[in-house]
Kinemage of the C-alpha trace (Angstrom):
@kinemage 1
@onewidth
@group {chain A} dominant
@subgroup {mainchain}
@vectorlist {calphas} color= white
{ca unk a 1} P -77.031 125.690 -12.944
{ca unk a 2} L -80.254 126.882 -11.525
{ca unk a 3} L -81.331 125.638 -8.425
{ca unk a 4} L -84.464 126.904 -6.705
{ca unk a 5} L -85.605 126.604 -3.500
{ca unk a 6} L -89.648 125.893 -3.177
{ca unk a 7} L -92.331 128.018 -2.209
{ca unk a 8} L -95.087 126.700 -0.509
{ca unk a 9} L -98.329 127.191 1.369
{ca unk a 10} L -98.395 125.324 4.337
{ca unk a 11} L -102.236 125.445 5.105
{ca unk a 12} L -102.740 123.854 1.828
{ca unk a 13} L -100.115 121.356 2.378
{ca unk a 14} L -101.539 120.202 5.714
{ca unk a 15} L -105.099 119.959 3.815
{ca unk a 16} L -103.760 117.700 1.454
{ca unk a 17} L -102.143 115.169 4.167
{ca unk a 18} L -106.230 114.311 5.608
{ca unk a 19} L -106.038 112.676 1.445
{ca unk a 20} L -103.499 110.138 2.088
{ca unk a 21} L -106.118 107.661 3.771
{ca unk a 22} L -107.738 107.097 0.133
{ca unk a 23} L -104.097 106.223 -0.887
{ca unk a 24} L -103.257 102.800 -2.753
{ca unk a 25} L -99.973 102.302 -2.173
{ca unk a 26} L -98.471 98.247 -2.609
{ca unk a 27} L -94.850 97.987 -0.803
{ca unk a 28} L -92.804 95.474 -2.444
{ca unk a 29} L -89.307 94.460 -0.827
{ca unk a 30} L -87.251 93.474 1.916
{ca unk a 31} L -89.224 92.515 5.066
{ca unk a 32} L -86.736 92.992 8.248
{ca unk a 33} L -87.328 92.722 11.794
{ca unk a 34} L -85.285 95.339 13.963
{ca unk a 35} L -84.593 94.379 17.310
{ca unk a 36} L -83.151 96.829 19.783
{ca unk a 37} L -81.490 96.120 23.206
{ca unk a 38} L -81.219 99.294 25.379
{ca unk a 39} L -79.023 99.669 28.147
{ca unk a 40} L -76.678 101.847 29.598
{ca unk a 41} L -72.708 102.000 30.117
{ca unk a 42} L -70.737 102.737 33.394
{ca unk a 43} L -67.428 100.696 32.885
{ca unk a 44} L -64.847 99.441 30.204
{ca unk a 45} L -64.656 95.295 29.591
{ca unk a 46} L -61.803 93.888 31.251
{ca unk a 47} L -61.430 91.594 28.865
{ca unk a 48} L -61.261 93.828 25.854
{ca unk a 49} L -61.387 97.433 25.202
{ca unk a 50} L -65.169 97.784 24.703
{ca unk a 51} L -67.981 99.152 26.898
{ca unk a 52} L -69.764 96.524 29.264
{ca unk a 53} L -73.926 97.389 28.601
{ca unk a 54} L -75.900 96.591 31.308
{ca unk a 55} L -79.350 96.042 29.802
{ca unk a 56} L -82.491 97.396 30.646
{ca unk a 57} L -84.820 96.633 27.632
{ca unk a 58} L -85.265 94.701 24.719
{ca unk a 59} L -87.362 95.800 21.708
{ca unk a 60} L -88.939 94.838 18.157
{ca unk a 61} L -90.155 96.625 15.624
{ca unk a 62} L -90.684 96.201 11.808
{ca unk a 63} L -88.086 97.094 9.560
{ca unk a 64} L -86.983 97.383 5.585
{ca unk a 65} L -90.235 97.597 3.453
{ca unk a 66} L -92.256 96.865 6.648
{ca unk a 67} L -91.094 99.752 8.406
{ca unk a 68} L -92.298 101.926 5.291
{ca unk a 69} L -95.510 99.813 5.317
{ca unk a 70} L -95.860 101.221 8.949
{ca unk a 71} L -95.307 104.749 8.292
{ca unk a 72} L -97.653 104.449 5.537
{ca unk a 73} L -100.175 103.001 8.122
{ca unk a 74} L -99.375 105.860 10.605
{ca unk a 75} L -99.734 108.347 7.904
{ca unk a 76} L -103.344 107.228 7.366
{ca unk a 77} L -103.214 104.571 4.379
{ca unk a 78} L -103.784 101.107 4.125
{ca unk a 79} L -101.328 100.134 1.998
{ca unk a 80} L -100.112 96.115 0.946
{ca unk a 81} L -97.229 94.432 1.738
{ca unk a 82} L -95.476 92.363 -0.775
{ca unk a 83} L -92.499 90.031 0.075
{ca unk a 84} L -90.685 87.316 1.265
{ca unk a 85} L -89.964 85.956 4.917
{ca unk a 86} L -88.233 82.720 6.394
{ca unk a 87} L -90.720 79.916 7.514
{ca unk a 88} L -89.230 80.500 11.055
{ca unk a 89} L -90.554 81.746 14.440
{ca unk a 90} L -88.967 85.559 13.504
{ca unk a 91} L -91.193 84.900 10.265
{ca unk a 92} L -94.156 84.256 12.125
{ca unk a 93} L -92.985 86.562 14.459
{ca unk a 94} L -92.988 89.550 11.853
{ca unk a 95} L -96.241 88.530 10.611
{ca unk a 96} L -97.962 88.839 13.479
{ca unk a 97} L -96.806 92.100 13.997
{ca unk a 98} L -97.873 93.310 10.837
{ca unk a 99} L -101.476 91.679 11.211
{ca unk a 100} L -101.440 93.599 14.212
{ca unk a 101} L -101.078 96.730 12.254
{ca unk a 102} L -104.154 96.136 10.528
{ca unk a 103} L -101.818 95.413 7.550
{ca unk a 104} L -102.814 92.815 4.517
{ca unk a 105} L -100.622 90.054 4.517
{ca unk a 106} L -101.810 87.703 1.753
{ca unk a 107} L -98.633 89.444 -0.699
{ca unk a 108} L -96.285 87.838 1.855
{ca unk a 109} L -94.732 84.824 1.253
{ca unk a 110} L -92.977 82.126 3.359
{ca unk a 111} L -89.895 80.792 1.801
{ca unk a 112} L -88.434 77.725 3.718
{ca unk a 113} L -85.096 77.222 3.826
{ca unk a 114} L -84.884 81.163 3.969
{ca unk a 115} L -83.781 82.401 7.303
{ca unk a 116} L -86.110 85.931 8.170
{ca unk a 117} L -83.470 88.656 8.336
{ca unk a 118} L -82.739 90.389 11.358
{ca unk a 119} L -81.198 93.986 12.466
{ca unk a 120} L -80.025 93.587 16.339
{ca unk a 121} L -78.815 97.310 17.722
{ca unk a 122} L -77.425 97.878 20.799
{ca unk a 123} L -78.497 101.096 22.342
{ca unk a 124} L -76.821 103.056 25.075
{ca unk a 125} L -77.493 106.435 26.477
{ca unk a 126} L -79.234 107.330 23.299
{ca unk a 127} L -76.327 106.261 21.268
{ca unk a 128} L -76.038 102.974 18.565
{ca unk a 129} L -73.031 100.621 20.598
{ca unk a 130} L -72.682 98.088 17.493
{ca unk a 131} L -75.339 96.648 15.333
{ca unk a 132} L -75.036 92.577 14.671
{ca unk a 133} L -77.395 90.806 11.343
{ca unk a 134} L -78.846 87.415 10.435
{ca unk a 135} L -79.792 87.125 7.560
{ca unk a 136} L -79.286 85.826 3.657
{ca unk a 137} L -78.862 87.976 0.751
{ca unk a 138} L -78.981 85.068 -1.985
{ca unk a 139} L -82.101 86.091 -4.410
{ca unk a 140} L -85.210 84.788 -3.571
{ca unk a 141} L -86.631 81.256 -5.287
{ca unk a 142} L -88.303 80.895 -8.481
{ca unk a 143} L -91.394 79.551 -6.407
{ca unk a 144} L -91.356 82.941 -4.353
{ca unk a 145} L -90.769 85.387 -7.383
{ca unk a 146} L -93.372 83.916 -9.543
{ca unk a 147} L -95.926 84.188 -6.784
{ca unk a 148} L -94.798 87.983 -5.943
{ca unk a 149} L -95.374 88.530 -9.370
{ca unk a 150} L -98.751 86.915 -9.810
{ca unk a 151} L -99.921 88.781 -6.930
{ca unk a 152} L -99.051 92.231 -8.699
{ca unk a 153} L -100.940 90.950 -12.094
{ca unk a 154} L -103.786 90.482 -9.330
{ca unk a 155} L -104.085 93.791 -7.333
{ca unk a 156} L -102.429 96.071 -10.597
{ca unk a 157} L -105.638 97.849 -11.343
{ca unk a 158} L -106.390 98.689 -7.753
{ca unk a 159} L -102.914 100.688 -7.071
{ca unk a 160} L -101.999 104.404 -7.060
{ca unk a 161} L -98.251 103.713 -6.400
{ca unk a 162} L -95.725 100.463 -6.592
{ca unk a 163} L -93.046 101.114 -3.817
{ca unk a 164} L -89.881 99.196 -3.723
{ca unk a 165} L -88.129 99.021 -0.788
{ca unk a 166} L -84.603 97.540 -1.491
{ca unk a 167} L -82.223 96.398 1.497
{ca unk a 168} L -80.307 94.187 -1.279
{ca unk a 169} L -81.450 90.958 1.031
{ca unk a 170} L -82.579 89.159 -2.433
{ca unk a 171} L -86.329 90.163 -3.080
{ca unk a 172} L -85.570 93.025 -5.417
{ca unk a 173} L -83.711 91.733 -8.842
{ca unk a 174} L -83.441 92.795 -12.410
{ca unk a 175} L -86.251 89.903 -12.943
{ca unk a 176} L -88.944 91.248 -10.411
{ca unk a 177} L -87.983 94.861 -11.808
{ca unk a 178} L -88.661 94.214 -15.434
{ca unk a 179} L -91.583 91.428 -14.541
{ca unk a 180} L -93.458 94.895 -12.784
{ca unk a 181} L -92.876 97.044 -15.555
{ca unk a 182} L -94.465 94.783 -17.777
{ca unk a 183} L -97.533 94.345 -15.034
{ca unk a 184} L -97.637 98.433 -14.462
{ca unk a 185} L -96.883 99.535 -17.413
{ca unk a 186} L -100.254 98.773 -19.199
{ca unk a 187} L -101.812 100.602 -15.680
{ca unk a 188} L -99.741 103.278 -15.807
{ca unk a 189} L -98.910 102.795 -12.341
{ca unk a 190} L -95.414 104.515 -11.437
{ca unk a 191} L -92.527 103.287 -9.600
{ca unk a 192} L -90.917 104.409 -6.686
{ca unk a 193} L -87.584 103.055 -5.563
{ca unk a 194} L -85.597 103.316 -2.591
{ca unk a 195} L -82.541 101.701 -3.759
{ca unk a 196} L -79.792 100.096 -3.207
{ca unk a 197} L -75.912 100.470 -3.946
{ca unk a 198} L -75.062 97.351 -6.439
{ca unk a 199} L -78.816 97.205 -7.945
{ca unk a 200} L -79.198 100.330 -9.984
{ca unk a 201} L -79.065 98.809 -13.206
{ca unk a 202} L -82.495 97.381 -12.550
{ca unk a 203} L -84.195 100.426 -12.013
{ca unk a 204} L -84.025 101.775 -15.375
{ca unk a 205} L -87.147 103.181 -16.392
{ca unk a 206} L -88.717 103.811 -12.950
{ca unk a 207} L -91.063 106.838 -12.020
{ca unk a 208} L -89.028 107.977 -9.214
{ca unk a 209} L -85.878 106.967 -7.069
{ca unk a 210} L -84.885 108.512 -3.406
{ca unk a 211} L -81.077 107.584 -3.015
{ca unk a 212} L -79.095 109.278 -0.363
{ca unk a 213} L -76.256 111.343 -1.272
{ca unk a 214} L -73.484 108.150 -0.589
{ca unk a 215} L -75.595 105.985 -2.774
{ca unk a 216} L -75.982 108.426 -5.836
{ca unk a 217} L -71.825 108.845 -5.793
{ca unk a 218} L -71.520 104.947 -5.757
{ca unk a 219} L -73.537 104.459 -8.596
{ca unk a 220} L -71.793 107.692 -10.342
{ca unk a 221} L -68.672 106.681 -9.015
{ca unk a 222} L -67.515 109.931 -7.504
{ca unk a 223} L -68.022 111.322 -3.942
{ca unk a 224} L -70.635 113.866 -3.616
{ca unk a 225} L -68.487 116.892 -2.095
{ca unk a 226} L -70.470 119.879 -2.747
{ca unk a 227} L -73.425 121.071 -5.141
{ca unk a 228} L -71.334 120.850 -8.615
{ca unk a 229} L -71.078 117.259 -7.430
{ca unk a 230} L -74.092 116.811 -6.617
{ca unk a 231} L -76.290 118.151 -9.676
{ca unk a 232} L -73.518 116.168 -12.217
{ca unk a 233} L -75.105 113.069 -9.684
{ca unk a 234} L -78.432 113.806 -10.314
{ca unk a 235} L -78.189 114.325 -14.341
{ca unk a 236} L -76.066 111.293 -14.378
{ca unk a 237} L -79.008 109.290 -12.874
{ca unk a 238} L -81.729 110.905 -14.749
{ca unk a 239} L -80.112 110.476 -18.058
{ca unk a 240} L -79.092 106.486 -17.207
{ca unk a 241} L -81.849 105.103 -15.707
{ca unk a 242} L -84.359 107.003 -17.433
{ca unk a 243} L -86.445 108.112 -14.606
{ca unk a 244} L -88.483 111.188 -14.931
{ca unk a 245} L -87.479 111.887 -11.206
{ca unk a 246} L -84.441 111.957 -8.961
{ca unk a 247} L -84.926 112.675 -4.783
{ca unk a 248} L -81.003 112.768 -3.817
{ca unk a 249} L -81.317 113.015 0.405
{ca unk a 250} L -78.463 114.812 2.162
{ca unk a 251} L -79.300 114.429 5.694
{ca unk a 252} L -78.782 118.189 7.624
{ca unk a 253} L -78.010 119.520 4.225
{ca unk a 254} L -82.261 118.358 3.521
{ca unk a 255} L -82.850 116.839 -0.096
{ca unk a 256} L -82.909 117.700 -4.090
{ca unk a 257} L -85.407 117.091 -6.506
{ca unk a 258} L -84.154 116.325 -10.451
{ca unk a 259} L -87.035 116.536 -12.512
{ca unk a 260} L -86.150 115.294 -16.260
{ca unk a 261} L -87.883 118.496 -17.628
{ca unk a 262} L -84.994 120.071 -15.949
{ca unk a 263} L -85.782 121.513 -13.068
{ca unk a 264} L -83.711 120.924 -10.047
{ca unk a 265} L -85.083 121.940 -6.465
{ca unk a 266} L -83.175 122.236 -3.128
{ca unk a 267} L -85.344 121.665 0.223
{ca unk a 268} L -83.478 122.412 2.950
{ca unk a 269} L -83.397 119.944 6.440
{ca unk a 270} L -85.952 121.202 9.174
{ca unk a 271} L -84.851 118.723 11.895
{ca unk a 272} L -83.520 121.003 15.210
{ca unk a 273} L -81.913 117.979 16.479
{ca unk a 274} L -80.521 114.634 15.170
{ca unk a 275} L -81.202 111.266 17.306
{ca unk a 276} L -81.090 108.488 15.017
{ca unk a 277} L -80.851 108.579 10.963
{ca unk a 278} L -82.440 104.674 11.535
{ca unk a 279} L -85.741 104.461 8.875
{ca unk a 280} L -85.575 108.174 7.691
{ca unk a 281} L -84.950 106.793 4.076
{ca unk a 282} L -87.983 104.621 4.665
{ca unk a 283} L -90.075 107.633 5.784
{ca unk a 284} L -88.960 109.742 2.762
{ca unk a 285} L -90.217 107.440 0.589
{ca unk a 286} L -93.347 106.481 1.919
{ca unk a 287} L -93.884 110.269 2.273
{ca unk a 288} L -93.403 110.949 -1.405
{ca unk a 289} L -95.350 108.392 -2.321
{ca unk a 290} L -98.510 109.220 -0.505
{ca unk a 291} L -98.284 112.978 -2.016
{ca unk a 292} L -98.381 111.584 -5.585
{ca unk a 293} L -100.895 108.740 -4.870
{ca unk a 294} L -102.826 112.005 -3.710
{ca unk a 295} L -102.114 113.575 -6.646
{ca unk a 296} L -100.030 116.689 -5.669
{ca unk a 297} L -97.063 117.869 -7.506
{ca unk a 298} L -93.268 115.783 -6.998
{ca unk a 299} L -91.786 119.278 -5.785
{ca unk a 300} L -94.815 119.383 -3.103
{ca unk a 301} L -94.954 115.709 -2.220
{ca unk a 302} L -91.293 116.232 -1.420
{ca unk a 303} L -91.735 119.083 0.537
{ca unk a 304} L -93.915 116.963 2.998
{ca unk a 305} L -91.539 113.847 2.712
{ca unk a 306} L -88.828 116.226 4.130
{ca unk a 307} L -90.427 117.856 7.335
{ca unk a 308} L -91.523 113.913 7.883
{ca unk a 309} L -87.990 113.073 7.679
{ca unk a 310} L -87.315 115.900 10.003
{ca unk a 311} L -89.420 114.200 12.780
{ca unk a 312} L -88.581 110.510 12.469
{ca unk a 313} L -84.756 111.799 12.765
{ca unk a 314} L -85.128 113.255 16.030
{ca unk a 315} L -86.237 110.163 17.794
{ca unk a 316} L -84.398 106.955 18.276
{ca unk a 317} L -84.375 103.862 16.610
{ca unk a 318} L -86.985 102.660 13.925
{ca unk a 319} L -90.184 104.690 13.898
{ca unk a 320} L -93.536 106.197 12.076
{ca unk a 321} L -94.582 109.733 11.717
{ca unk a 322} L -98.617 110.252 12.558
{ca unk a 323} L -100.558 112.084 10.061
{ca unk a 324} L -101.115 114.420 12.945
{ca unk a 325} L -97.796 115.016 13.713
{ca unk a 326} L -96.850 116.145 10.482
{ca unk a 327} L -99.360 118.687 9.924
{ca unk a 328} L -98.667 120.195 12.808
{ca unk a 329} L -94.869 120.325 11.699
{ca unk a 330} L -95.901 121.779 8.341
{ca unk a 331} L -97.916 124.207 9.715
{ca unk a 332} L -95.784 125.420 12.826
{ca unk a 333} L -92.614 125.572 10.346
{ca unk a 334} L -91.217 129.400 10.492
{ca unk a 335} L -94.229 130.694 12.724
């Protein structure tokens, strides 16, 4: 077993971040809106054992393969958005938010009959109370894959990257999966996944997929207890799904990359402090993606994935890392 733990130079890595405007990233997925009601607690419910919040805010901010459209956008790209919403006011809603981003909108489509789903969190004193959902997981409709799909054949020879973003909420299915490997193939686009416990089986043959450490055990079917564990998890994947890469995150323990030429590489968590985990998985994978749309290494592009990760952790609720922000991470890291 030989693990190593990368060596970088962290001029050269904040260089390389000024590249990610020329990225051409599409997002395809699970559009959410996150809502967030903040508030704070001074007494118990006499009517049940819960806290009474007394509410001082209410929020909204784009979620699921929106959010990593945003963090894409903050990082300097202009990337597409591909996916499905409810022909509803939270539909119409979410769109305008993401026009207001500057964001391309013409991959989106509006499904009625769909309700648009919806994350509500209640926040107090910096802490998640409970979390409540709307939403429909059924698979989208014929009507609203064939379109997503056409739209792919359209903007194919345009893209650096294909992102899916998969919340399980019914865009991503074994049918859009093997309808864009047929569309990228010929462009020898690569995949990126974010996945999602219960869907694995459609990712076979994808470029690269970022699971967290609980969803790599699911699909292995053990619990990832320590690095034996862990590196039988990530040959497992490689060798099933037949990607040529493997990012398993481990939240303080930081994240390891399984390269199918063998090479396994350990990047340890730079967060100080831990707010919110909310979006870091969306962050990660934007991250990566924008490092191998500007053509550095998977070992380097993970690197910078991980100190974003670092920041978007340490604030709460859904949220974007500037282009800025990370650079000065990188660059400030162990000075």
């Amino acid at each position: 077993m030989n693990i190593s733990n990368p060596e970088f130079d962290a001029e050269y890595l904040a260089n390389e971040i000024s590249k990610f405007s020329n990225a051409r990233i599409l997002v395809i997925g699970d559009i959410i809106l996150d809502k967030y009601i903040w508030g704070k607690v001074s007494r118990i419910s006499p009517e049940a054992p819960v806290p009474v919040v007394e509410v001082k805010e209410e929020t909204q901010m784009l979620g699921g393969a929106a959010n990593v459209a945003h963090n894409l956008a903050s990082l300097g790209a202009s990337p597409i958005l591909c996916g499905v919403l409810g022909n509803d006011g939270n539909g119409h809603e979410l769109l305008s938010m993401i026009e207001d981003l500057g964001l391309r909108t013409d991959g989106i489509v509006m499904e009625r009959g769909r309700p648009t789903s919806i994350k509500s969190r209640v926040i107090a004193h910096s802490q998640q109370v409970v979390r409540f959902d709307r939403e429909s997981k059924a698979p989208i409709n014929e009507g609203s894959l064939a379109t997503i799909l056409e739209y792919v054949e359209h903007v194919a020879g345009k893209l650096d990257v294909v992102l899916v973003s998969d919340y399980g909420k019914g865009v991503v299915s074994s049918r859009l999966m093997e309808g864009l490997k047929v569309l990228l193939g010929a462009k020898e686009v690569p995949i990126a996944v974010d996945p999602k416990i219960g869907n694995f089986a459609c990712y076979k043959g994808v470029h690269v997929i970022t699971p967290n450490h609980h969803e790599a055990g699911a699909y292995c079917r053990f619990s990832i207890e320590d690095q034996e564990g862990l590196v039988k998890a990530g040959h497992m994947l490689l060798e099933e799904l037949k990607c040529e890469a493997v990012l398993i995150t481990q939240g303080k323990k930081g994240m390891t990359l399984f390269e199918r030429e063998g090479l396994i590489t350990h990047i340890p968590a730079v967060a100080k402090e831990v707010y919110d985990v909310t979006g870091a998985g969306d962050t990660v994978i934007a991250t990566l993606c924008l490092g191998m749309a500007a053509g550095l290494d998977l070992v380097s592009s993970a690197v910078i994935a991980n100190f974003a990760a670092g920041i978007v952790v340490g604030q709460v609720g859904t949220s974007a890392v500037r282009a800025d922000q990370l650079q000065m991470a990188i660059q400030n890291h162990r000075r």
